[in-house]
C-alpha positions as CSV (number, residue, x, y, z in Angstrom):
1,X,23.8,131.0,71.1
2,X,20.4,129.0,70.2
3,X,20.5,125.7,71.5
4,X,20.6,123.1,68.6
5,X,16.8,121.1,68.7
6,X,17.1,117.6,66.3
7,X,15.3,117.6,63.1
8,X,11.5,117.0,63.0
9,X,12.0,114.0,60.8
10,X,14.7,112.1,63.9
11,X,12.1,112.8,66.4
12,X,9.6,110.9,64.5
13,X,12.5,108.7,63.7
14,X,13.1,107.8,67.4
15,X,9.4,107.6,68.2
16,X,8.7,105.1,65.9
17,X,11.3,102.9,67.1
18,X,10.3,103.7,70.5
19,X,6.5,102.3,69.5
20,X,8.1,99.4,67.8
21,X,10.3,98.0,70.5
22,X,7.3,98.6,73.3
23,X,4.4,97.2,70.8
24,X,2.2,94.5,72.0
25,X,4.1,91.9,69.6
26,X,7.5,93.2,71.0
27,X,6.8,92.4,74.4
28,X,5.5,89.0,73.4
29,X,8.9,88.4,71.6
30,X,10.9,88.9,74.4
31,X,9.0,86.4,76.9
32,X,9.2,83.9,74.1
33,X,12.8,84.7,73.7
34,X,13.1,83.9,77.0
35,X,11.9,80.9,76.4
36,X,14.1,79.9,73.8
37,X,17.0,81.0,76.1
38,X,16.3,79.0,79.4
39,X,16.0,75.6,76.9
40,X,19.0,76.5,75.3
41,X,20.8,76.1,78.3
42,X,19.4,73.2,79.4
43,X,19.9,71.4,76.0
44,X,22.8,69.2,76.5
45,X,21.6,68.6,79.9
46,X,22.2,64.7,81.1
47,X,21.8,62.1,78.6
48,X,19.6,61.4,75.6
49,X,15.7,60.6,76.7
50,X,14.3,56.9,76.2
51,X,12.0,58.4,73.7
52,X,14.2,60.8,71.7
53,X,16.8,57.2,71.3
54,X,13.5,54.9,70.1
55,X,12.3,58.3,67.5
56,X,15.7,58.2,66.2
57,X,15.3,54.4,65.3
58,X,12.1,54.7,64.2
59,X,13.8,57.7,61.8
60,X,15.9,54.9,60.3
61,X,12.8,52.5,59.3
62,X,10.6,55.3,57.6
63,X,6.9,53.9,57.2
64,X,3.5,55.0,57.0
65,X,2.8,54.3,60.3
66,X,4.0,53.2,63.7
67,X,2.4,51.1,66.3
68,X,2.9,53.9,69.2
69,X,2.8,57.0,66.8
70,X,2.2,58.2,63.3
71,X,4.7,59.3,61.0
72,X,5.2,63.0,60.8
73,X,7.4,63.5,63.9
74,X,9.8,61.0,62.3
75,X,9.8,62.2,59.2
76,X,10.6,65.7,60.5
77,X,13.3,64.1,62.6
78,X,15.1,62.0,60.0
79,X,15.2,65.9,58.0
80,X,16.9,67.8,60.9
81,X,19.1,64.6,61.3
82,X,19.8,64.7,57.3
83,X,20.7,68.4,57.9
84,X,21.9,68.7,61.5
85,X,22.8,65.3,62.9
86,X,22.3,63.3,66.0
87,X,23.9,65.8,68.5
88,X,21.3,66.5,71.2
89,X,21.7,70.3,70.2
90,X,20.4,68.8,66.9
91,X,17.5,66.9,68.1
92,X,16.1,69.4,70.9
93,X,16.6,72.7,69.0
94,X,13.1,72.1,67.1
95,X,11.5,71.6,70.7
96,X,13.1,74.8,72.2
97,X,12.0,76.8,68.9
98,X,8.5,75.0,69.6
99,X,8.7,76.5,73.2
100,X,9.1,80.2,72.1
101,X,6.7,79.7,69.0
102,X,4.1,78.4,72.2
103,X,4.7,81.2,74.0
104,X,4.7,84.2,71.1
105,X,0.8,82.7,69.8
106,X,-0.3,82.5,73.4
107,X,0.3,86.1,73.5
108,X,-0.9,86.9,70.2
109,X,-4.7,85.0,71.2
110,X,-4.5,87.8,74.0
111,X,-4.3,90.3,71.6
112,X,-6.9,88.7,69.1
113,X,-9.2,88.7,72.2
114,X,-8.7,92.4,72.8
115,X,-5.9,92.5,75.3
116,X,-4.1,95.2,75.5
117,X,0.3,95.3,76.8
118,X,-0.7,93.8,80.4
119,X,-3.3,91.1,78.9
120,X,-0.6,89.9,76.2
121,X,2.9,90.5,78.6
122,X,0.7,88.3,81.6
123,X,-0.8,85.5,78.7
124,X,2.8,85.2,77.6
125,X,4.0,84.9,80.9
126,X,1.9,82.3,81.7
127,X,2.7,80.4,78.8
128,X,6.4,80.7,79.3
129,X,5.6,79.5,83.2
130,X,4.1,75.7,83.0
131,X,6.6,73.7,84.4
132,X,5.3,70.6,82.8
133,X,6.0,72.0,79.4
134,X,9.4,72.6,80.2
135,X,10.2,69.1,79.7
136,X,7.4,68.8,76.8
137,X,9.6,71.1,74.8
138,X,12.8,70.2,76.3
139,X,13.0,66.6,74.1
140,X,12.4,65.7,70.9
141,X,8.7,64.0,70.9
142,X,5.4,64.2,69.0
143,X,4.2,65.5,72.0
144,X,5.8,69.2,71.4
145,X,4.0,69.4,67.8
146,X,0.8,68.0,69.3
147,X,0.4,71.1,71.4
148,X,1.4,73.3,68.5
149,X,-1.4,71.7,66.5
150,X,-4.1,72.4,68.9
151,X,-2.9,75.9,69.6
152,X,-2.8,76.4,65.5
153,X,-6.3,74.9,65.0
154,X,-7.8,76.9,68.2
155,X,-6.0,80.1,67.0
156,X,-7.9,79.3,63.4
157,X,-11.4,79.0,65.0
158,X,-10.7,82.2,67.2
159,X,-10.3,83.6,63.9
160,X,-13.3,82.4,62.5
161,X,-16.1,83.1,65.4
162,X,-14.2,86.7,65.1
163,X,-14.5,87.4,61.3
164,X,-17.5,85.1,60.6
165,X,-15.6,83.7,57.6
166,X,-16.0,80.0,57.2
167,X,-13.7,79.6,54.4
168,X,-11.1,79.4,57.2
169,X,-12.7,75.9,58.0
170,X,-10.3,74.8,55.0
171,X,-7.6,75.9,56.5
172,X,-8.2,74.4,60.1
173,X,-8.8,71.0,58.2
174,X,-5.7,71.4,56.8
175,X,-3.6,71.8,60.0
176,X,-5.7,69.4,61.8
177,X,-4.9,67.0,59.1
178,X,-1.2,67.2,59.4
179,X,-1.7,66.5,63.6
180,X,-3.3,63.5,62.9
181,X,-0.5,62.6,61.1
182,X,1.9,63.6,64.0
183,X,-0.4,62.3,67.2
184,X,-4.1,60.6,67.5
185,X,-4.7,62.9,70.3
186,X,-6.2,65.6,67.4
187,X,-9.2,63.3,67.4
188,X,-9.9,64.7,71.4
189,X,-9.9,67.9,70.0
190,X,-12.4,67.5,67.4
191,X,-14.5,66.1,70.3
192,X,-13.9,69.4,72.4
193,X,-14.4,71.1,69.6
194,X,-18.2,69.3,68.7
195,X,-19.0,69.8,72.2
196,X,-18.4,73.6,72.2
197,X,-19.8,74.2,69.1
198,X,-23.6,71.9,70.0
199,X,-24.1,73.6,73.7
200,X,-23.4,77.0,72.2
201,X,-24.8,79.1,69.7
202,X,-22.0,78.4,67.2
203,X,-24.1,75.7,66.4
204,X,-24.9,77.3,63.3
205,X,-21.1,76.2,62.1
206,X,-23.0,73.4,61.2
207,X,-24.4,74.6,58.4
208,X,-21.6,75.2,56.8
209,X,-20.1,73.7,53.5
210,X,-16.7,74.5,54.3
211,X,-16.7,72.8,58.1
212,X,-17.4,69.7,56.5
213,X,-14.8,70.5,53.7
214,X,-12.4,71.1,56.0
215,X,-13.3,67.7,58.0
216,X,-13.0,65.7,55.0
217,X,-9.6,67.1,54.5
218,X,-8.3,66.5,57.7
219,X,-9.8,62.6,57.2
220,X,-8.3,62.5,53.7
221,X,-4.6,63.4,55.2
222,X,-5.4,61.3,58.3
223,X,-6.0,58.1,55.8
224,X,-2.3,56.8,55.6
225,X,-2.3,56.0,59.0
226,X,-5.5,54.3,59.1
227,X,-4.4,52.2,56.3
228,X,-1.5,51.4,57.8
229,X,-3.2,50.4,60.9
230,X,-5.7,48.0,58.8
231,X,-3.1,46.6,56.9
232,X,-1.1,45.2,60.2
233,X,-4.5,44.4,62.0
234,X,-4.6,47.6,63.7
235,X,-1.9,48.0,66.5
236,X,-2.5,51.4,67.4
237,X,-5.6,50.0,69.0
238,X,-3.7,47.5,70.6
239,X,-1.6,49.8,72.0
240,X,-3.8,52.2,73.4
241,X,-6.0,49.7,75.1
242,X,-2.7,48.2,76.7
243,X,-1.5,51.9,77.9
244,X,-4.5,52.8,79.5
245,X,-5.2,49.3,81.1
246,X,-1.5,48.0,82.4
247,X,0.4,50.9,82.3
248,X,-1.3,54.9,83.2
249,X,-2.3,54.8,87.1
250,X,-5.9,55.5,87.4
251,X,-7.1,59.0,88.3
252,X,-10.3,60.7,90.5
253,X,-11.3,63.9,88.4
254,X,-10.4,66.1,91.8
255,X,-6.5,63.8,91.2
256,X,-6.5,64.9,87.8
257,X,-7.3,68.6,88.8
258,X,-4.6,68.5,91.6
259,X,-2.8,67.4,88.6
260,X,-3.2,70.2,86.6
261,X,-2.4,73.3,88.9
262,X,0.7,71.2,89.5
263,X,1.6,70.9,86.3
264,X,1.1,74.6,85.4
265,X,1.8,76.3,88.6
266,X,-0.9,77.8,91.1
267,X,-0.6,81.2,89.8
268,X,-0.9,80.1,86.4
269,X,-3.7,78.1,87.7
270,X,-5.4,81.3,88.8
271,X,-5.0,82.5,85.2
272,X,-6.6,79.9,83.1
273,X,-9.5,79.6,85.9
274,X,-10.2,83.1,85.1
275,X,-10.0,82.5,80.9
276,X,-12.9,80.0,82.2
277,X,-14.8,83.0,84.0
278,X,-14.2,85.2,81.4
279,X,-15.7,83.0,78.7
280,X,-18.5,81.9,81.3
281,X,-19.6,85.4,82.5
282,X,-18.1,88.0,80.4
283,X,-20.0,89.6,77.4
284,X,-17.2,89.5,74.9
285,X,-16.2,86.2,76.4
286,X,-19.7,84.5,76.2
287,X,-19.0,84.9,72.1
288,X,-16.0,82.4,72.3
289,X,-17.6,80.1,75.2
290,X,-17.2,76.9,73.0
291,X,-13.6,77.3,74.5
292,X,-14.4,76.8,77.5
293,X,-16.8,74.1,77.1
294,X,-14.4,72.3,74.7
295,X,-12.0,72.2,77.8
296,X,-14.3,71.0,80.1
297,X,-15.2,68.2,77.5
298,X,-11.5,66.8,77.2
299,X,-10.7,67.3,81.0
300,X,-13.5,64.7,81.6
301,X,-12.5,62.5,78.6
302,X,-8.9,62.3,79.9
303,X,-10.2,61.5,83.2
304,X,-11.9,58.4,82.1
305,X,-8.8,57.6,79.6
306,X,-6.5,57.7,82.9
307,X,-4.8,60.4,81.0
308,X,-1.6,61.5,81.7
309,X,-1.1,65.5,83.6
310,X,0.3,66.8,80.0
311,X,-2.4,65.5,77.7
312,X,-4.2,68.5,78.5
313,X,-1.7,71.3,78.3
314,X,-2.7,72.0,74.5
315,X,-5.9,73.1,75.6
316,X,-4.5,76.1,78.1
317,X,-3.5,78.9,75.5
318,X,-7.0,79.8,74.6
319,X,-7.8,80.0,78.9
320,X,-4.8,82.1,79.4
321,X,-5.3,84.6,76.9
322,X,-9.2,85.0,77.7
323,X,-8.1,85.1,81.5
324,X,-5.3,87.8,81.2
325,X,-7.7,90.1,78.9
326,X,-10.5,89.4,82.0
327,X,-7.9,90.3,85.1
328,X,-6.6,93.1,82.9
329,X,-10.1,94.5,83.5
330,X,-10.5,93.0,87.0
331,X,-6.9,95.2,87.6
332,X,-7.9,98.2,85.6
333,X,-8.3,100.2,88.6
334,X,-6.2,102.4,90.7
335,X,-6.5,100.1,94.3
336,X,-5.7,97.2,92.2
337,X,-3.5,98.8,89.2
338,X,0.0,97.8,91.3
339,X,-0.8,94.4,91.3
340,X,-0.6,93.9,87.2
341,X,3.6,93.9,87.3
342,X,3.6,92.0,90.9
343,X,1.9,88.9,89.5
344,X,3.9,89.4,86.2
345,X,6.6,88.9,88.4
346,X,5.4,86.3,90.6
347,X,4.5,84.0,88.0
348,X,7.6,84.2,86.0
349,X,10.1,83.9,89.5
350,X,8.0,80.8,90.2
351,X,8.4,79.1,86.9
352,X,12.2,79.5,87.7
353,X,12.4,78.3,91.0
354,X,10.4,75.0,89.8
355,X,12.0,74.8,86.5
356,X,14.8,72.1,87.2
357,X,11.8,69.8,88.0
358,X,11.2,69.5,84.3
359,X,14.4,71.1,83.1
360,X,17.9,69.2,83.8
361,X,19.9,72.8,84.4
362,X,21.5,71.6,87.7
363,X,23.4,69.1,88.6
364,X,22.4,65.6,88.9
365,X,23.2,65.4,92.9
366,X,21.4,68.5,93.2
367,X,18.2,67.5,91.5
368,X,18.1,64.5,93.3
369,X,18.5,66.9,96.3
370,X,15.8,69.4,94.6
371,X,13.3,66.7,94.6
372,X,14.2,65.3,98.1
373,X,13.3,68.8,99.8
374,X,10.2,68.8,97.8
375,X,9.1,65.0,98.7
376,X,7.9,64.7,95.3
377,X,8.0,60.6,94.6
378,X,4.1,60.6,92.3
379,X,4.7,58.9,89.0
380,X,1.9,58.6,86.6
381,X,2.8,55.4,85.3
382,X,3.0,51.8,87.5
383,X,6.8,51.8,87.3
384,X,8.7,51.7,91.0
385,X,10.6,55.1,90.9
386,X,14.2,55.3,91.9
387,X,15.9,58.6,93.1
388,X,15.2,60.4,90.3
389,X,11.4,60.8,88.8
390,X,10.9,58.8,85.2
391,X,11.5,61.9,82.8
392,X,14.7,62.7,84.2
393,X,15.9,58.4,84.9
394,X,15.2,57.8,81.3
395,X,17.9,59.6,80.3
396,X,20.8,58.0,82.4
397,X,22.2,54.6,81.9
398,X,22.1,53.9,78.1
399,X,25.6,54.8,76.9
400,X,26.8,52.9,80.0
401,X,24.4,50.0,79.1
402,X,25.3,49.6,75.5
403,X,29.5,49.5,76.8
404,X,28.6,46.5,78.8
405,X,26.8,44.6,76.0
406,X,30.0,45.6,73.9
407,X,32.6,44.2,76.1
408,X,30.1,41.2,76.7
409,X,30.2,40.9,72.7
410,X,34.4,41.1,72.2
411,X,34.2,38.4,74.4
412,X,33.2,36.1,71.1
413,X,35.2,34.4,69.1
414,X,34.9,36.5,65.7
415,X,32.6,33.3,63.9
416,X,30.4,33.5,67.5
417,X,30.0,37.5,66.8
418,X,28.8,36.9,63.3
419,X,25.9,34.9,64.3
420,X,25.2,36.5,67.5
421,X,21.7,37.8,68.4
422,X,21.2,40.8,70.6
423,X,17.6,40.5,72.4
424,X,16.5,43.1,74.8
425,X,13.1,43.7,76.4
426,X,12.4,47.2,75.6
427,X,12.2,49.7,72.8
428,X,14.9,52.4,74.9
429,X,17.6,49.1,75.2
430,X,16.8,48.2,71.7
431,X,17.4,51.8,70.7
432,X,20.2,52.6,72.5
433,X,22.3,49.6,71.3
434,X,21.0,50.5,67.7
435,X,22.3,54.0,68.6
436,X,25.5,53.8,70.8
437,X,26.3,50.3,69.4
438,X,27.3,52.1,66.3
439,X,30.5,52.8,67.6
440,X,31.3,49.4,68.9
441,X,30.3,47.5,65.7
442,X,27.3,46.1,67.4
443,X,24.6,44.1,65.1
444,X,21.1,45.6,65.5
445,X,19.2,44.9,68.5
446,X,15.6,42.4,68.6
447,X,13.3,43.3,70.7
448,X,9.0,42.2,71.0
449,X,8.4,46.0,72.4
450,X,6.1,48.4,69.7
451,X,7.8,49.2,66.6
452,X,10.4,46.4,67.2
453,X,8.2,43.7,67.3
454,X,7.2,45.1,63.9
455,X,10.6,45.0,62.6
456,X,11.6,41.7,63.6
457,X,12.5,38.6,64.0
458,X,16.1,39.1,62.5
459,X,17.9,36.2,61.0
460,X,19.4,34.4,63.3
461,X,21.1,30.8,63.3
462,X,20.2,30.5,66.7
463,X,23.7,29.5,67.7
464,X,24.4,32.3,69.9
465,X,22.9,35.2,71.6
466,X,23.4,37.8,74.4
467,X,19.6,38.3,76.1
468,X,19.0,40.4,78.6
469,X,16.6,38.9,81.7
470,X,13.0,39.5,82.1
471,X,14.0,41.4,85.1
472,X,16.7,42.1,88.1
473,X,16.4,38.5,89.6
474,X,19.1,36.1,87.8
475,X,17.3,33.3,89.1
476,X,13.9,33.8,87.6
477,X,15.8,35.3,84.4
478,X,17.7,31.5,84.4
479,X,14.6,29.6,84.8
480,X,12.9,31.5,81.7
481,X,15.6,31.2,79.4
482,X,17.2,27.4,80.5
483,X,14.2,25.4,78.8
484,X,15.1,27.2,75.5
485,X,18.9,27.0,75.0
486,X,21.7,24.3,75.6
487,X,23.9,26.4,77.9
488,X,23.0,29.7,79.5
489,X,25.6,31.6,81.1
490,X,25.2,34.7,83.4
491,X,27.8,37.4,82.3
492,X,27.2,40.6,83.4
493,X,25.1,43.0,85.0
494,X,23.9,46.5,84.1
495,X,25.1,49.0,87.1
496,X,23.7,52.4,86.9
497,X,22.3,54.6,90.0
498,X,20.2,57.2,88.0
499,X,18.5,55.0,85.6
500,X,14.7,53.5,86.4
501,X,14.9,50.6,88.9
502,X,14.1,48.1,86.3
503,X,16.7,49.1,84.1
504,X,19.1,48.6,86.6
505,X,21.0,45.4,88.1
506,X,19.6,43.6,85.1
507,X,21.5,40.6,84.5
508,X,22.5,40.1,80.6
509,X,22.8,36.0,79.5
510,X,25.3,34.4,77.1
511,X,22.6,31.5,75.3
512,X,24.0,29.1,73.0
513,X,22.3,26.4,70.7
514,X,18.8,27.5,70.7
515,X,15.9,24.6,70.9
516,X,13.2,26.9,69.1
517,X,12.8,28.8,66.0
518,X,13.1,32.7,66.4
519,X,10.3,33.2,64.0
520,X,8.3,29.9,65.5
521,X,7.8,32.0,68.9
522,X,8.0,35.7,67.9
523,X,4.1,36.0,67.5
524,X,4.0,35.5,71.6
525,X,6.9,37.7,72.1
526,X,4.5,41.2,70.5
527,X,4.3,43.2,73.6
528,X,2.0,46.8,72.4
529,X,1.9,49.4,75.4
């Protein structure tokens, strides 16, 4: 008998699917499905974030503008929570779909840079592998769209130093436009940007109609914010200043480089130093080297802003995907070809062994532990740290918080509840009695902190109020509020182990009969940082 061959037609058949499922954009897919996978599980993870419960009040006074932020991110938010609700599922999925879209263009700059399957399979692994941007795209925040911005508008300009078509200038005005209205930070990457483009020969950009076209646009959608800003005497400002003065911890530029490897991961770090070799030294590199210099540019701006570690992660894409195409070529070789799928694997192992420091996947006992065996105790911000670092404390306590200021309230005679002020002395306690209070019946929470001051002063009898202190001492919280009430009665005490130290043992006042006029003293009660 003649053995039986398949059809000419299902060989090609299976080859082409073969192709398909080992293409270049294939094996980008599956790191960023990856991606999507690991934040999937960790979505539920402990409690709401400070942030996401202050977003979600901010959702609920739709504006222009807001003193920490501009509006995009909320109005994206108040959509999914229109269509989704106000699960945690329903808030983070946009981040973790943020994460994989990160990771999928990272790999496809690679491939615009002439990477071939090792170039864009190591780029994508080093996007996947920052362990910072774990928790960047774990919660719902500005921040996550801010990266995708920058990586859109760098992606745009790789384009257009490749084709040599300005017309795309439109385009990247267009996207940059929309950042500005999601986070300020945009503004750093224009400056980048103009830095790169004057100390190279792209200068010539310059010349060009449609740059400026495209900059006008991006000014034109920027406007509402800056209108808003003017017309309440420009908090944003306010804000900043405040931030950078009383609140970030100064940085050295060598602390803010010990930062960064830290952030990303050593052998991540070795990638993006060699994007910045390969756009320094290499031939096809030195035709994109306002990259490089555009990083250089915002790592020294950020170092005199006392910028956080994560301000700069937008700017790493573009030095991973010109640092895989240069070690692909470094690696090319037969001595060193075996090392291509070992640091593949390295980098990707590392990311997660390291990724419950940004990622809440174990336990809470266990992180604590995790963190203990690692004698990690740095914050970035002036806050005293408790057992847990700030990104993971700011989730605990809130639900437990809001439960106690409940019980403190059904306490009240029914005509003492209906004229009862709820004063707290930050946006995350104001938000997460606006939040959780829901279910208790609580009225809406005053508070002098950002958006709140905004939003305020309620109207209020001044009859009766439940205040929480200034800070964990009763006595100095007694001596602050005595002068202005009657009678001021101590109650109860926030008890939570996880939480940030200030948020915890924080005695919460019964006040009755106020001496002063809510709206008389709420200019000096504005607190912008």
């Amino acid at each position: 008998m003649k053995e039986s061959r398949p059809p000419q037609s299902d060989l090609k058949d299976r080859g082409r699917a073969r192709t398909i499922w080992l293409s270049d954009v294939a094996i980008i897919g599956y790191v960023a499905l990856a991606n999507l996978v690991l934040h999937l599980m960790a979505v539920r993870g402990f409690g709401y974030f400070r942030d996401e419960l202050y977003y979600i009040a901010c959702s609920n006074h739709l504006a222009p503008g807001y003193v920490d932020h501009p509006s995009l991110s909320i109005l994206l938010l108040k959509a999914i929570r229109l269509i989704l609700g106000d699960s945690r599922l329903a808030i983070r999925l946009l981040p973790a779909l943020g994460g994989a879209l990160f990771v999928f263009m990272t790999g496809l700059m690679a491939r615009k840079l002439g990477g071939k399957k090792f170039a864009v399979l190591l780029s994508s692994a080093a996007a996947f592998s920052p362990i910072g941007n774990f928790f960047q795209f774990h919660i719902y925040s500005m921040n996550f769209i801010d990266i995708l911005i920058w990586q859109v508008c760098i992606y745009i300009l790789l384009v257009i130093v490749e084709t040599d078509n300005p017309k795309y200038w439109l385009l990247f005005g267009l996207v940059a436009g929309l950042g500005l209205e999601n986070k300020v930070s945009v503004l750093f990457l224009f400056f980048g940007l103009a830095v790169g483009i004057l100390l190279t020969k792209k200068r010539r950009f310059l010349k060009s109609r449609y740059l400026w076209w495209g900059g006008a646009l991006a000014i034109f959608l920027f406007l509402p914010y800056v209108l808003w800003n003017h017309a309440h005497g420009w908090p944003t400002l306010e804000w900043m200043h405040n931030a950078q003065v009383h609140k970030n911890v100064a940085n050295s530029a060598l602390g803010f480089l010990r930062d960064q490897i830290i952030y990303s991961g050593p052998m991540v770090a070795i990638v993006w130093v060699a994007g910045l070799l390969y756009f320094f030294l290499h031939k096809r590199g030195s035709e994109f080297r306002l990259f490089a210099w555009m990083y250089i540019a915002v790592y020294f701006l950020f170092v005199l802003q006392n910028g956080k570690d994560y301000y700069l992660a937008p700017a790493y894409p573009i030095l991973f995907a010109g640092g895989t195409v240069q070690l692909e070529e470094w690696l090319r070789s037969k001595p060193w070809f075996w090392l291509r799928p070992v640091i593949v694997f390295i980098i990707l192992v590392m990311s997660l062994i390291f990724a419950p420091l940004a990622l809440p996947i174990l336990p809470v006992e266990k992180t604590v532990a995790f963190y203990r065996s690692l004698g990690i105790t740095r914050s970035q911000e002036r806050a005293r740290l408790g057992v847990l670092p700030q990104h993971f404390a700011d989730m605990f306590g809130w639900e437990e918080m809001t439960g106690l200021v409940a019980k403190v309230y059904q306490t009240l005679t029914p005509e003492e509840r209906s004229k009862c002020l709820i004063y707290v002395r930050n946006y995350g306690e104001a938000a997460a009695i606006d939040f959780f209070g829901r279910d208790y019946e609580l009225p809406k929470a005053a508070c002098g902190h950002n958006n709140y001051w905004l939003w305020g002063p309620p109207q209020w009898s001044g009859d009766m109020a439940i205040i929480f202190g200034t800070g964990n001492d009763p006595e100095v919280s007694l001596k602050d509020l005595g002068p202005y009430f009657e009678r001021v009665e101590l109650v109860a005490t926030t008890a939570c182990r996880y939480c940030m130290p200030y948020e915890n043992n924080r005695p919460i006042f019964i006040c009755r009969k106020a001496k002063f006029s809510l709206r008389g003293i709420w200019p000096r009660e504005k607190n912008f940082i």
